[in-house]
N, CA, C and O of each residue as an XYZ file, in Angstrom:
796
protein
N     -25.169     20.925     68.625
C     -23.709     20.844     68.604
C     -23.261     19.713     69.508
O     -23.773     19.700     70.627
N     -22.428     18.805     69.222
C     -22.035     17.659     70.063
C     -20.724     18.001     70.951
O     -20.009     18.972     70.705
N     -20.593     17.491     71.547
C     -19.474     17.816     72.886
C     -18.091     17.064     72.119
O     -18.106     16.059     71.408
N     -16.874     17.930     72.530
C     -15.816     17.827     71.585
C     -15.412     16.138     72.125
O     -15.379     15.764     73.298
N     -15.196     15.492     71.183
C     -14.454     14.195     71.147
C     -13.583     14.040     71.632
O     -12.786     14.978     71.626
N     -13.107     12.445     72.525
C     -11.556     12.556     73.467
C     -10.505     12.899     72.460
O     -10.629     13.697     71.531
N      -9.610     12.294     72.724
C      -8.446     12.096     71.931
C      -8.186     11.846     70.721
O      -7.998     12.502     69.697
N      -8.226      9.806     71.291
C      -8.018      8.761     70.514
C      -9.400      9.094     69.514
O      -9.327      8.398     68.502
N     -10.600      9.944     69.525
C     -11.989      9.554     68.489
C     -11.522     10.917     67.837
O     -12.067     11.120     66.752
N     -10.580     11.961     68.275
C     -10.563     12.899     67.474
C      -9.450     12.747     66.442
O      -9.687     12.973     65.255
N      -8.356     12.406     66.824
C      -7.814     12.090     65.889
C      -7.921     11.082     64.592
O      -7.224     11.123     63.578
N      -9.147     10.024     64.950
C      -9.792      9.107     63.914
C     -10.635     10.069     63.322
O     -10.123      9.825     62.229
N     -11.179     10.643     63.142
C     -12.024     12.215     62.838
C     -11.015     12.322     62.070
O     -10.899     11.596     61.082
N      -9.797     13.575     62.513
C      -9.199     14.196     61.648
C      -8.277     13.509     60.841
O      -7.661     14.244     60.069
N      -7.965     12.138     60.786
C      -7.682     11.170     59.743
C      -8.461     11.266     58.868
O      -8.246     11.886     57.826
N      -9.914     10.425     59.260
C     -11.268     10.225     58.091
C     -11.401     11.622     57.213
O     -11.644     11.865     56.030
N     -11.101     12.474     58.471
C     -11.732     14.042     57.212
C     -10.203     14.789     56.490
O     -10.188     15.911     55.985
N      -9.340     14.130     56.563
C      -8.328     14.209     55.933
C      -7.862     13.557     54.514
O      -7.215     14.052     53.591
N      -8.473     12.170     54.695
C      -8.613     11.365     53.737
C      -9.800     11.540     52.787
O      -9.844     11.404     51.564
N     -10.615     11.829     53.541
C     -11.892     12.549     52.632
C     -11.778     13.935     51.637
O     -12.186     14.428     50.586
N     -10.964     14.144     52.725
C     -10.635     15.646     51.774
C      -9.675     15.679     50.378
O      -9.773     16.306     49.323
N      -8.665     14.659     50.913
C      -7.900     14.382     50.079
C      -8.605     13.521     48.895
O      -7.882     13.055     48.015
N      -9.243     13.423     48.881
C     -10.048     12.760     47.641
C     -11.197     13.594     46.663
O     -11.452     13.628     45.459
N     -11.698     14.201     47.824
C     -12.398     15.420     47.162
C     -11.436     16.386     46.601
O     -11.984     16.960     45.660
N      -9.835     16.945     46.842
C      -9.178     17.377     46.222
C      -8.662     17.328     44.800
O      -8.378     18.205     43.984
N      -8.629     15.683     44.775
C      -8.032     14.728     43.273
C      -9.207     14.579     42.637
O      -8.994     14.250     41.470
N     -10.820     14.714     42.984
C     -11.497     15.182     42.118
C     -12.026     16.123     41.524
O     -12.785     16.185     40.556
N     -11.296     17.293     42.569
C     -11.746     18.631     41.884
C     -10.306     19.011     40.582
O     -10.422     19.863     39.701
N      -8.914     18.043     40.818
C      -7.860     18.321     40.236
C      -8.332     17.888     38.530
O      -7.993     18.593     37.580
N      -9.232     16.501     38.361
C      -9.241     15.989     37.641
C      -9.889     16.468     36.509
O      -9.594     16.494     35.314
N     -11.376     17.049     37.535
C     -12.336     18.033     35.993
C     -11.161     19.143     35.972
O     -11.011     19.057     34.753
N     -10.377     19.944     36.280
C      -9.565     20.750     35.677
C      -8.661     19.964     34.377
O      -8.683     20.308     33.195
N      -8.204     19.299     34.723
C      -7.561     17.986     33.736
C      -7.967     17.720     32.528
O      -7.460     17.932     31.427
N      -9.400     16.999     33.013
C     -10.543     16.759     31.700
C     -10.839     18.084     31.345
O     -10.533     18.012     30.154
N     -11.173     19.119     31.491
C     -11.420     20.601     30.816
C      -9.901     20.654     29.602
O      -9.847     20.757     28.377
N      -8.686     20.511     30.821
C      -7.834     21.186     29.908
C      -6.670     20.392     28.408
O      -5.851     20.802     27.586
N      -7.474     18.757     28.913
C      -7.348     17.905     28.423
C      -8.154     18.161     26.506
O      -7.612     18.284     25.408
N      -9.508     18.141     26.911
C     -10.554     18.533     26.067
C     -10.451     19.939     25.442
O     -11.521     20.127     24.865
N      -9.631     21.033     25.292
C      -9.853     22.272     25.278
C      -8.623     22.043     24.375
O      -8.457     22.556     23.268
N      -7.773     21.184     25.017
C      -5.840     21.296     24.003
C      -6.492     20.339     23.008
O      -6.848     20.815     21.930
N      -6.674     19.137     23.233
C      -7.371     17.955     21.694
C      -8.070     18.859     20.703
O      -7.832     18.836     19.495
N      -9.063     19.762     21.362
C      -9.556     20.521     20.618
C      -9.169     21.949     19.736
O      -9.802     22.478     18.823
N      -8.125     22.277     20.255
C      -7.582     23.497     19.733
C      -6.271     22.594     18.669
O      -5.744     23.210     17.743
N      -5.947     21.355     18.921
C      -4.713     20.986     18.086
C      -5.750     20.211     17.482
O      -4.989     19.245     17.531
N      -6.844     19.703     16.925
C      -7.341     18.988     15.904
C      -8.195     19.754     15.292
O      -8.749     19.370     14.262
N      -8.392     20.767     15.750
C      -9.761     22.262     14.645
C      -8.209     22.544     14.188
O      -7.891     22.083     13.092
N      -7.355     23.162     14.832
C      -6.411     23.579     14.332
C      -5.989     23.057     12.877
O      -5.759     23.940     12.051
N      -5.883     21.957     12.538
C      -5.371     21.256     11.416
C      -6.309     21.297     10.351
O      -6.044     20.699      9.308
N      -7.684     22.109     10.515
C      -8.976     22.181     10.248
C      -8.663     23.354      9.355
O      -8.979     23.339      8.165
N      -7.754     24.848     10.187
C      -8.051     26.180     10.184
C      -6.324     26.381      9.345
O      -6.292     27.398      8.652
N      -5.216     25.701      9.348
C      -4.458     26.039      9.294
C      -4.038     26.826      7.778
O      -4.682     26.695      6.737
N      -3.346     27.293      7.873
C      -3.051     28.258      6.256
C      -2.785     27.342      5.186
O      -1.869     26.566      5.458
N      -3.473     27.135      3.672
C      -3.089     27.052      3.146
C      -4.107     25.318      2.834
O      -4.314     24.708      1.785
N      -4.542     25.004      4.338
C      -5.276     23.879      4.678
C      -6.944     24.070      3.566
O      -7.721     25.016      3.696
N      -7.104     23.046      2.670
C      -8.252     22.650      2.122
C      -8.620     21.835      2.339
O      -8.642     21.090      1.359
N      -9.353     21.045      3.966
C      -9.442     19.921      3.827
C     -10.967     19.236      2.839
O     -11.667     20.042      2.226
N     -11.272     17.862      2.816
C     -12.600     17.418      2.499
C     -13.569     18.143      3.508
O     -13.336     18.987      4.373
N     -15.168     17.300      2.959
C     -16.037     17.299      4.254
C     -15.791     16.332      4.795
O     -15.775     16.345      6.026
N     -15.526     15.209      4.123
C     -14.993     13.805      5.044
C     -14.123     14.031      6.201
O     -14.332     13.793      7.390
N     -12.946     14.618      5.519
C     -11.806     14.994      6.319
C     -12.497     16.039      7.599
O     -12.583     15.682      8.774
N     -12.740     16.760      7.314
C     -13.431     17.600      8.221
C     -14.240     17.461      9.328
O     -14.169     17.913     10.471
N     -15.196     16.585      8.631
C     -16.276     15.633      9.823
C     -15.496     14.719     10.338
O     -15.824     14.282     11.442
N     -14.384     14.240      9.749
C     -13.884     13.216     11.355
C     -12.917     13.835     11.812
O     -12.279     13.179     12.635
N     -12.553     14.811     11.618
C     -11.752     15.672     12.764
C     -12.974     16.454     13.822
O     -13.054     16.281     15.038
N     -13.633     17.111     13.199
C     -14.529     17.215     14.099
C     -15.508     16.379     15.024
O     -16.327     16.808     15.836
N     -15.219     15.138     14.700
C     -15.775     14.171     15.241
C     -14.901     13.648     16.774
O     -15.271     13.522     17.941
N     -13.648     13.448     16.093
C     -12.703     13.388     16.928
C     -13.012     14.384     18.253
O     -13.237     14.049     19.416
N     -12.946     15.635     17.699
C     -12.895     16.541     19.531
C     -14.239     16.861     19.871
O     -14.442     17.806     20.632
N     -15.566     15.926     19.216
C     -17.136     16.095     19.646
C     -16.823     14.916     20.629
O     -17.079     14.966     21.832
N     -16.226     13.819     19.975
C     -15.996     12.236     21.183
C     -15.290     12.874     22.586
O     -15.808     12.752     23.696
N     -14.371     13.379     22.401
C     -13.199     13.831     23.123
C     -13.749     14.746     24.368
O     -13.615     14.543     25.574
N     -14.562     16.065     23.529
C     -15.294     16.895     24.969
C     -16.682     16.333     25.247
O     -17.430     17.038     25.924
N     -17.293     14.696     24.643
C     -18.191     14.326     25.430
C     -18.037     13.316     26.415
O     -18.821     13.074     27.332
N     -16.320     12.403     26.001
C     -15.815     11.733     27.644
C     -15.370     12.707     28.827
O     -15.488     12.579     30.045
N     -14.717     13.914     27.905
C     -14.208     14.681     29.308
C     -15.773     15.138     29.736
O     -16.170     14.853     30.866
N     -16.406     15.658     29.054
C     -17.856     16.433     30.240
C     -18.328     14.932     30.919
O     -18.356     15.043     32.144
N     -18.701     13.575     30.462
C     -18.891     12.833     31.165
C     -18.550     12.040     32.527
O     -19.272     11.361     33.258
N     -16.602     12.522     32.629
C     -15.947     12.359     33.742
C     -15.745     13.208     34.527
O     -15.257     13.059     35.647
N     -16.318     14.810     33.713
C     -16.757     16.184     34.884
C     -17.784     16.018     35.693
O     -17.851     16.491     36.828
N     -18.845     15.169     35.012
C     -19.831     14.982     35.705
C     -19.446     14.301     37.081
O     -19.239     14.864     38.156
N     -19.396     12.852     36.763
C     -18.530     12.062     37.909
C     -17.785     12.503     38.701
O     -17.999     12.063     39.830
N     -17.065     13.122     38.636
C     -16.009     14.397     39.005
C     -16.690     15.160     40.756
O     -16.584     15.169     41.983
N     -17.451     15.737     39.446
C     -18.298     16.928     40.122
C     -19.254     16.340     41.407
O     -19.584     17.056     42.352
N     -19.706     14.659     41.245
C     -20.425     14.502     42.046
C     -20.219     13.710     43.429
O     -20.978     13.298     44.306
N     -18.659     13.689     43.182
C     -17.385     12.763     44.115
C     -17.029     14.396     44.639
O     -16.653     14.240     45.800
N     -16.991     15.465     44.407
C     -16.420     16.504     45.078
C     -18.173     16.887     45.937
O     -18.314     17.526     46.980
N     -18.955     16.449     45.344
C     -20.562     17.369     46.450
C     -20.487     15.830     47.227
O     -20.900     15.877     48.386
N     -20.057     14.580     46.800
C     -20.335     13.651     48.139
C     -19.647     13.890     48.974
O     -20.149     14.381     49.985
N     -18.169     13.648     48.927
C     -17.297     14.008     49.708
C     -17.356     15.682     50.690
O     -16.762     15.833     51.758
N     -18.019     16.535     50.156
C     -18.424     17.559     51.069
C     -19.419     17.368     51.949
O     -19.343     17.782     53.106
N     -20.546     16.656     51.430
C     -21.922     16.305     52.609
C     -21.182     15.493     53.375
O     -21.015     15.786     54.559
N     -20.588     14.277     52.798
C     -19.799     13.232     54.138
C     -19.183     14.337     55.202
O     -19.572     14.569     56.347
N     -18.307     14.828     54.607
C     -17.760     15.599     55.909
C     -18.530     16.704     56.655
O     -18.335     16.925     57.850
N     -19.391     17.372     55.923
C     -20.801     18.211     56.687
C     -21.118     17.724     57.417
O     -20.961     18.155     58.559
N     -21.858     16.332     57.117
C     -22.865     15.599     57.630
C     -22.270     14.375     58.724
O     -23.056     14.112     59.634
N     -20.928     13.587     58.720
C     -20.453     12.619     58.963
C     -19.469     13.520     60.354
O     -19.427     13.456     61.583
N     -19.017     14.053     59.628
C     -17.381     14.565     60.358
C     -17.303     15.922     61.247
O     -16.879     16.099     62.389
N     -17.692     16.533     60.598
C     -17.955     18.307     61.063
C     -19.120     18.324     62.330
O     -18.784     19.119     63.208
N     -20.089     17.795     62.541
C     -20.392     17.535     63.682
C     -19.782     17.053     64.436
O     -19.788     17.776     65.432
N     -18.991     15.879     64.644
C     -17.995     15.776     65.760
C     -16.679     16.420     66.046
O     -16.011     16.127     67.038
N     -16.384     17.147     65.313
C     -15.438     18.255     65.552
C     -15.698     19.338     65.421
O     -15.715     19.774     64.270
N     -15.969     20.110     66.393
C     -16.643     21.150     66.410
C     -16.154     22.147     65.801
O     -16.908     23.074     65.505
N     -14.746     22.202     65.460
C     -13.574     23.092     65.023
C     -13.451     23.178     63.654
O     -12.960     24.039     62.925
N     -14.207     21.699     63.357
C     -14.383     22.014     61.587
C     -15.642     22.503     61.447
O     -16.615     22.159     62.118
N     -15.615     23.564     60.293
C     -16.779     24.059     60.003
C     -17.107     24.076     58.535
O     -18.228     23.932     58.047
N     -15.937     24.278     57.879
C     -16.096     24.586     56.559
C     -17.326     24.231     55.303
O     -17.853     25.043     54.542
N     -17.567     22.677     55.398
C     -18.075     22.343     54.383
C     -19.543     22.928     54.503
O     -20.225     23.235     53.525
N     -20.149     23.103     56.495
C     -21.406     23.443     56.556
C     -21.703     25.267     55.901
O     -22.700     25.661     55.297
N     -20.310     26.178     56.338
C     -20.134     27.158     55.945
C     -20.678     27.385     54.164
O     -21.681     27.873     53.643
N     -19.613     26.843     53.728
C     -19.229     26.911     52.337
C     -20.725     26.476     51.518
O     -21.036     26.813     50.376
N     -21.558     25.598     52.508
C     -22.891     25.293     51.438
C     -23.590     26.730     51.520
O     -23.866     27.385     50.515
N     -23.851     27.153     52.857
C     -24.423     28.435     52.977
C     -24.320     29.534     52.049
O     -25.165     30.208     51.460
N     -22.743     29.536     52.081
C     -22.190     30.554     50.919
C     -22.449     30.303     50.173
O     -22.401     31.349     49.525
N     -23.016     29.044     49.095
C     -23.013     28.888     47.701
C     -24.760     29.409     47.816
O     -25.230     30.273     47.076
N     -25.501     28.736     48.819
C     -26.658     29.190     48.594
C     -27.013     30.589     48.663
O     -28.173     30.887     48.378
N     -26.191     31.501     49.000
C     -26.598     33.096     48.941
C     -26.160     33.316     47.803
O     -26.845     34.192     47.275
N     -25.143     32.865     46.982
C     -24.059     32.853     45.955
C     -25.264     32.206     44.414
O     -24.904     32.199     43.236
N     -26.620     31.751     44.917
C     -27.370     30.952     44.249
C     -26.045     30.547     43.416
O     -26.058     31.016     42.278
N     -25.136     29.934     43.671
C     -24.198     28.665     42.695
C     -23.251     29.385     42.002
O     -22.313     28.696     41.601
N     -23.202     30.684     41.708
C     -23.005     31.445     40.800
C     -21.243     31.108     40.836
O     -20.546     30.972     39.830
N     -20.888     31.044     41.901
C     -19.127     31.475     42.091
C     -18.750     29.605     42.531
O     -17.915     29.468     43.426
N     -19.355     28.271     41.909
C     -19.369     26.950     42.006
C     -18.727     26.617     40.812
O     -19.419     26.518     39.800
N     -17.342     26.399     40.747
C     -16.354     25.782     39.705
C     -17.213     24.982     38.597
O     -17.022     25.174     37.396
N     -17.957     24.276     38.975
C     -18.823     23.470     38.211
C     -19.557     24.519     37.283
O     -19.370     24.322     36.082
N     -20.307     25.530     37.593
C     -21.103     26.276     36.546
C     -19.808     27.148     35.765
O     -20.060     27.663     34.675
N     -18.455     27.290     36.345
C     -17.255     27.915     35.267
C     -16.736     26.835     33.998
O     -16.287     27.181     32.905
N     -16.997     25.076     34.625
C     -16.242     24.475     33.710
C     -18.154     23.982     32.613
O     -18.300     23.346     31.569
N     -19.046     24.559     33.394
C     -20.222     24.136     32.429
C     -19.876     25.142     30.722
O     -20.016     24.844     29.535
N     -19.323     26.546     31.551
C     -19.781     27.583     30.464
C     -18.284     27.401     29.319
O     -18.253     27.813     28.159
N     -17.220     26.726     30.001
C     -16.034     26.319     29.006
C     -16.353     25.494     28.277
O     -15.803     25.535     27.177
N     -17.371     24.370     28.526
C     -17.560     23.246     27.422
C     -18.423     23.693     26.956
O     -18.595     23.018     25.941
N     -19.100     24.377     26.993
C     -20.278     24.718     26.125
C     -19.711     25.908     25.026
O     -20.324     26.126     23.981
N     -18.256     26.769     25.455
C     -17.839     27.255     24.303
C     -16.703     26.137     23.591
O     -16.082     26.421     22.567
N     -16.598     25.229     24.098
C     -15.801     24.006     23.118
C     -17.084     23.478     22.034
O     -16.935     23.380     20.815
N     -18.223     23.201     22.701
C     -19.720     22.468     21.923
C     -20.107     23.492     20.899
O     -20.861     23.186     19.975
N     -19.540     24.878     21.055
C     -20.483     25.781     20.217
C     -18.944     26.093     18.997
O     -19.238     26.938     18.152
N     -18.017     25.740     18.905
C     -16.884     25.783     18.224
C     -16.947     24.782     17.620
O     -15.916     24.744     16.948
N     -18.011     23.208     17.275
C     -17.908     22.331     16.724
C     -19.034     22.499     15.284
O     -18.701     22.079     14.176
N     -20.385     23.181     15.549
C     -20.723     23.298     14.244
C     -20.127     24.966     13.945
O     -20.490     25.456     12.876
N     -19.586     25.489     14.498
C     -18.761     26.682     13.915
C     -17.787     26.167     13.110
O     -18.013     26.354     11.915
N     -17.253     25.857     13.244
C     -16.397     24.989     12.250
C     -16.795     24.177     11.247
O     -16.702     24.491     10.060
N     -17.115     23.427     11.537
C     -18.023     23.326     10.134
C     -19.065     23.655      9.277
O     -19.693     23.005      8.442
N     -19.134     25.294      9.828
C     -19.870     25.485      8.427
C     -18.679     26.579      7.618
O     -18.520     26.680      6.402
N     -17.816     27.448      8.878
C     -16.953     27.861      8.475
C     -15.818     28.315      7.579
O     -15.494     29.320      6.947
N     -15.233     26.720      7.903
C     -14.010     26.539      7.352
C     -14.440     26.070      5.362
O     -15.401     25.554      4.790
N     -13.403     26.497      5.034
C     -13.079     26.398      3.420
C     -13.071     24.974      3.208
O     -11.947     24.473      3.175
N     -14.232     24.061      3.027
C     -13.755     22.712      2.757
C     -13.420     22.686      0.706
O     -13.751     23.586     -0.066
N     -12.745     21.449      0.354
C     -12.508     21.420     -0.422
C     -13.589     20.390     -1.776
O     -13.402     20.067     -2.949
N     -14.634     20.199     -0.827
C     -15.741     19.332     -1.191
C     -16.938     20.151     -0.299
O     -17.022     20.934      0.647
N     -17.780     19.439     -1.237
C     -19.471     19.772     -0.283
C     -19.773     19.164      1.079
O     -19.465     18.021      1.417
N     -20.464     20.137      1.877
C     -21.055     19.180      3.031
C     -22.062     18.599      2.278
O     -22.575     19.107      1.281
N     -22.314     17.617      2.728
C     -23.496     16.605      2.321
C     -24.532     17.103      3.062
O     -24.063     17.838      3.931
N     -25.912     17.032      3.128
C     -26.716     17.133      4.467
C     -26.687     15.808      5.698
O     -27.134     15.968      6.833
N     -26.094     14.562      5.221
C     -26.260     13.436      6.294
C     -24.982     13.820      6.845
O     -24.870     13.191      7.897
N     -23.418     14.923      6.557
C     -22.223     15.058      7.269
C     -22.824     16.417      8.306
O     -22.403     16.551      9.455
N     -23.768     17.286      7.744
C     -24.291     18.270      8.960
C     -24.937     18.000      9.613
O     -24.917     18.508     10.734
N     -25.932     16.979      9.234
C     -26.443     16.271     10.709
C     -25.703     15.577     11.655
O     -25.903     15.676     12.865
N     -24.664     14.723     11.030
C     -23.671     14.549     12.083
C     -23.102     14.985     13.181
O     -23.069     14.507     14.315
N     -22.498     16.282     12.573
C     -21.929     17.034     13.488
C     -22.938     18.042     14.244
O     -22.699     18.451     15.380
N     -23.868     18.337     13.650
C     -25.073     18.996     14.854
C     -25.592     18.111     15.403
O     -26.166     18.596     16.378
N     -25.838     16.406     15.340
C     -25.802     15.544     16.784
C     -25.241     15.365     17.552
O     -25.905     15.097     18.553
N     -23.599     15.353     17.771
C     -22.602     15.485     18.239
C     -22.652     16.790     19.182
O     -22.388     16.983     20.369
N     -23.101     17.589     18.138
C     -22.954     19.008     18.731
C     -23.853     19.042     20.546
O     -23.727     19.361     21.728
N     -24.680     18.481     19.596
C     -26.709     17.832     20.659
C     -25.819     17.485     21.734
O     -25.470     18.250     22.633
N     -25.409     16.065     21.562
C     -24.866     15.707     22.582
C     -24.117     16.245     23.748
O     -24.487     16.144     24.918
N     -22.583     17.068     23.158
C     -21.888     17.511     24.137
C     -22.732     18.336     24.516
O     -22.639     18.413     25.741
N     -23.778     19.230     24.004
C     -24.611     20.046     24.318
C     -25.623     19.850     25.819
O     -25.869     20.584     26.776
N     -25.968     18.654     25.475
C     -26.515     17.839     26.224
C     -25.670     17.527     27.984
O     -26.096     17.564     29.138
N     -24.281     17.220     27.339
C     -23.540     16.866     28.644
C     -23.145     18.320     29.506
O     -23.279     18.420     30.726
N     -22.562     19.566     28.490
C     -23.010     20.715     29.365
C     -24.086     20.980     30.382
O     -23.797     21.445     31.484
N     -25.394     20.677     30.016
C     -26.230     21.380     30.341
C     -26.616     20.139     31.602
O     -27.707     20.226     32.165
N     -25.855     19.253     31.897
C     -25.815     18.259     33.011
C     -24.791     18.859     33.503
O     -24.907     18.941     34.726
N     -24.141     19.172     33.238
C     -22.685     19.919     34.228
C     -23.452     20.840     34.851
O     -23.680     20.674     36.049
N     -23.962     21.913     34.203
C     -24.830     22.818     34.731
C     -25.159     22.424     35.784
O     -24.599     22.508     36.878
N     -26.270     21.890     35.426
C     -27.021     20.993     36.408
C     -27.027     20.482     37.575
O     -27.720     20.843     38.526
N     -25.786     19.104     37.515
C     -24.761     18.993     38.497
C     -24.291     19.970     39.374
O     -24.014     19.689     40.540
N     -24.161     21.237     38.855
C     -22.933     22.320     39.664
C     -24.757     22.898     40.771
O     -24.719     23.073     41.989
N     -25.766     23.027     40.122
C     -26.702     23.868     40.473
C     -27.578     22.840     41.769
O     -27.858     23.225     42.904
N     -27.883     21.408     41.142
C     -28.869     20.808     41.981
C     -27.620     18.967     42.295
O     -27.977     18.241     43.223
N     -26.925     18.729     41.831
C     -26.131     17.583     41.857
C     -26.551     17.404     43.315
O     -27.600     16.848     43.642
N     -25.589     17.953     44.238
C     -25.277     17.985     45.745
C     -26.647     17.604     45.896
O     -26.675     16.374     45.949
N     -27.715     18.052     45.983
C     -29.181     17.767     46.506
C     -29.444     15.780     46.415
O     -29.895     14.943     47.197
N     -29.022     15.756     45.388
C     -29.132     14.250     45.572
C     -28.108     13.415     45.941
O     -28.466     12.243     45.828
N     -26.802     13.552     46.397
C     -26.125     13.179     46.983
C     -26.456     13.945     48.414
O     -25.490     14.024     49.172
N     -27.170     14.275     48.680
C     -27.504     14.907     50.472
C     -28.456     13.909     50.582
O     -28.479     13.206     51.592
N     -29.309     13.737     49.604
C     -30.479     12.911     49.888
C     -30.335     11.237     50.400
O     -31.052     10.680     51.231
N     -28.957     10.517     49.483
C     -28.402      9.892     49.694
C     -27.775      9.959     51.329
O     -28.313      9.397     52.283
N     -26.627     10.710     51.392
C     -25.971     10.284     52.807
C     -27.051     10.595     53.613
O     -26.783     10.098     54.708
N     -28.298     11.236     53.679
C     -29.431     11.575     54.713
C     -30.294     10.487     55.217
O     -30.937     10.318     56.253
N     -29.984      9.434     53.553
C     -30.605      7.886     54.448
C     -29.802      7.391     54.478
O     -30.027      6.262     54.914
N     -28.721      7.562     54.225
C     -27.306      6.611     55.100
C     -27.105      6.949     56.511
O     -26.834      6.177     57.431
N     -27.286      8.278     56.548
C     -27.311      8.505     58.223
C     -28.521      7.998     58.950
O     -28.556      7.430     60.042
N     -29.608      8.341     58.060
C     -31.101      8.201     58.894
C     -31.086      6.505     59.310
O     -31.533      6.189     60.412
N     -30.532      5.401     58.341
C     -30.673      3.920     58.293
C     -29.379      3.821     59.454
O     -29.542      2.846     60.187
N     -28.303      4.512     59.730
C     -27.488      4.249     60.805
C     -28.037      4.210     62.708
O     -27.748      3.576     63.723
N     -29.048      5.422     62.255
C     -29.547      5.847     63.591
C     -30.763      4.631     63.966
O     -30.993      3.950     64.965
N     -31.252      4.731     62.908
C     -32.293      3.525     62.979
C     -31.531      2.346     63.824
O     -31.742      1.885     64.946
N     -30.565      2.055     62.826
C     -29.994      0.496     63.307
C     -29.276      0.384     65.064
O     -28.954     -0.592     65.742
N     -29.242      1.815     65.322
C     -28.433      1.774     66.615
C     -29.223      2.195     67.908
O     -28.660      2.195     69.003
């Protein structure tokens, strides 16, 4: 434990971990965003899919469904990013900040808790299991819905690659939410370790 900081170094502290925080905030705001961003595209373009009275093509069909396969594989791609700007920004302040203020504790707390928690109660594994019921609503739908033409077999492979994919970017969200932080620790651990070195 380090001896509490004067003044003038504590209040540069609770600036830095203010500003830090505040950034880790606007990225935890954003995967909510991209979730709810990806979840409305998707419920108003299946929608036009499902609606009464609606016969669309398979053409028609596969590029609407194409549309919200693109759609929830930028948003899971900027969850990712997201997700890994909210575990840096927590080690920085663990690792950077929270040692010199002895009064902050949280971020060292909060890892503890997730590790008894094995991840379970980590926003990241709630927005993994939402896109993965957006990914599993894309070949539901198309085999589903009443088209007014045949699927082809080269329009169901389509959309079960698509499917692959967002499938794919879930199971990195996962991922992210479960082991992400580990390599961003690993990171600031030789940013700190190359600081101590140099000094």
């Amino acid at each position: 434990m380090s001896e509490a900081p004067d003044e003038e170094h504590l209040a540069a502290y609770l600036a830095e971990f203010e500003f830090i925080r505040e950034g880790l905030r606007q990225d935890q705001r954003e995967r909510q965003v991209f979730l709810g961003f990806a979840l409305t595209a998707g419920g108003v373009v299946l929608g036009l899919l499902v609606r009464p009275g609606s016969t669309p093509s398979a053409g028609q069909a596969l590029f609407l469904i194409g549309i919200v396969g693109a759609i929830t594989v930028v948003a899971e791609v900027l969850t990712i990013r997201a997700t890994m700007g909210v575990a840096s920004a927590g080690l920085y302040l663990r690792d950077f900040i929270e040692p010199k203020v002895p009064e902050l504790k949280f971020q060292k707390r909060n890892r503890e808790f997730l590790e008894h928690m094995d991840h379970r109660v980590s926003a990241s594994w709630g927005l993994a299991i939402a896109y993965g019921t957006l990914t599993a609503g894309l070949p539901l739908a198309w085999f589903t819905i009443h088209l007014s033409s045949a699927r082809s077999p080269l329009q169901t492979v389509v959309v079960l690659l698509v499917a692959a994919v967002s499938l794919l970017m879930t199971v990195m969200i996962w991922h992210t939410s479960k082991f992400g932080w580990k390599r961003a620790e690993q990171a600031w651990s030789k940013v700190k370790s190359d600081e101590e070195a140099a000094s």
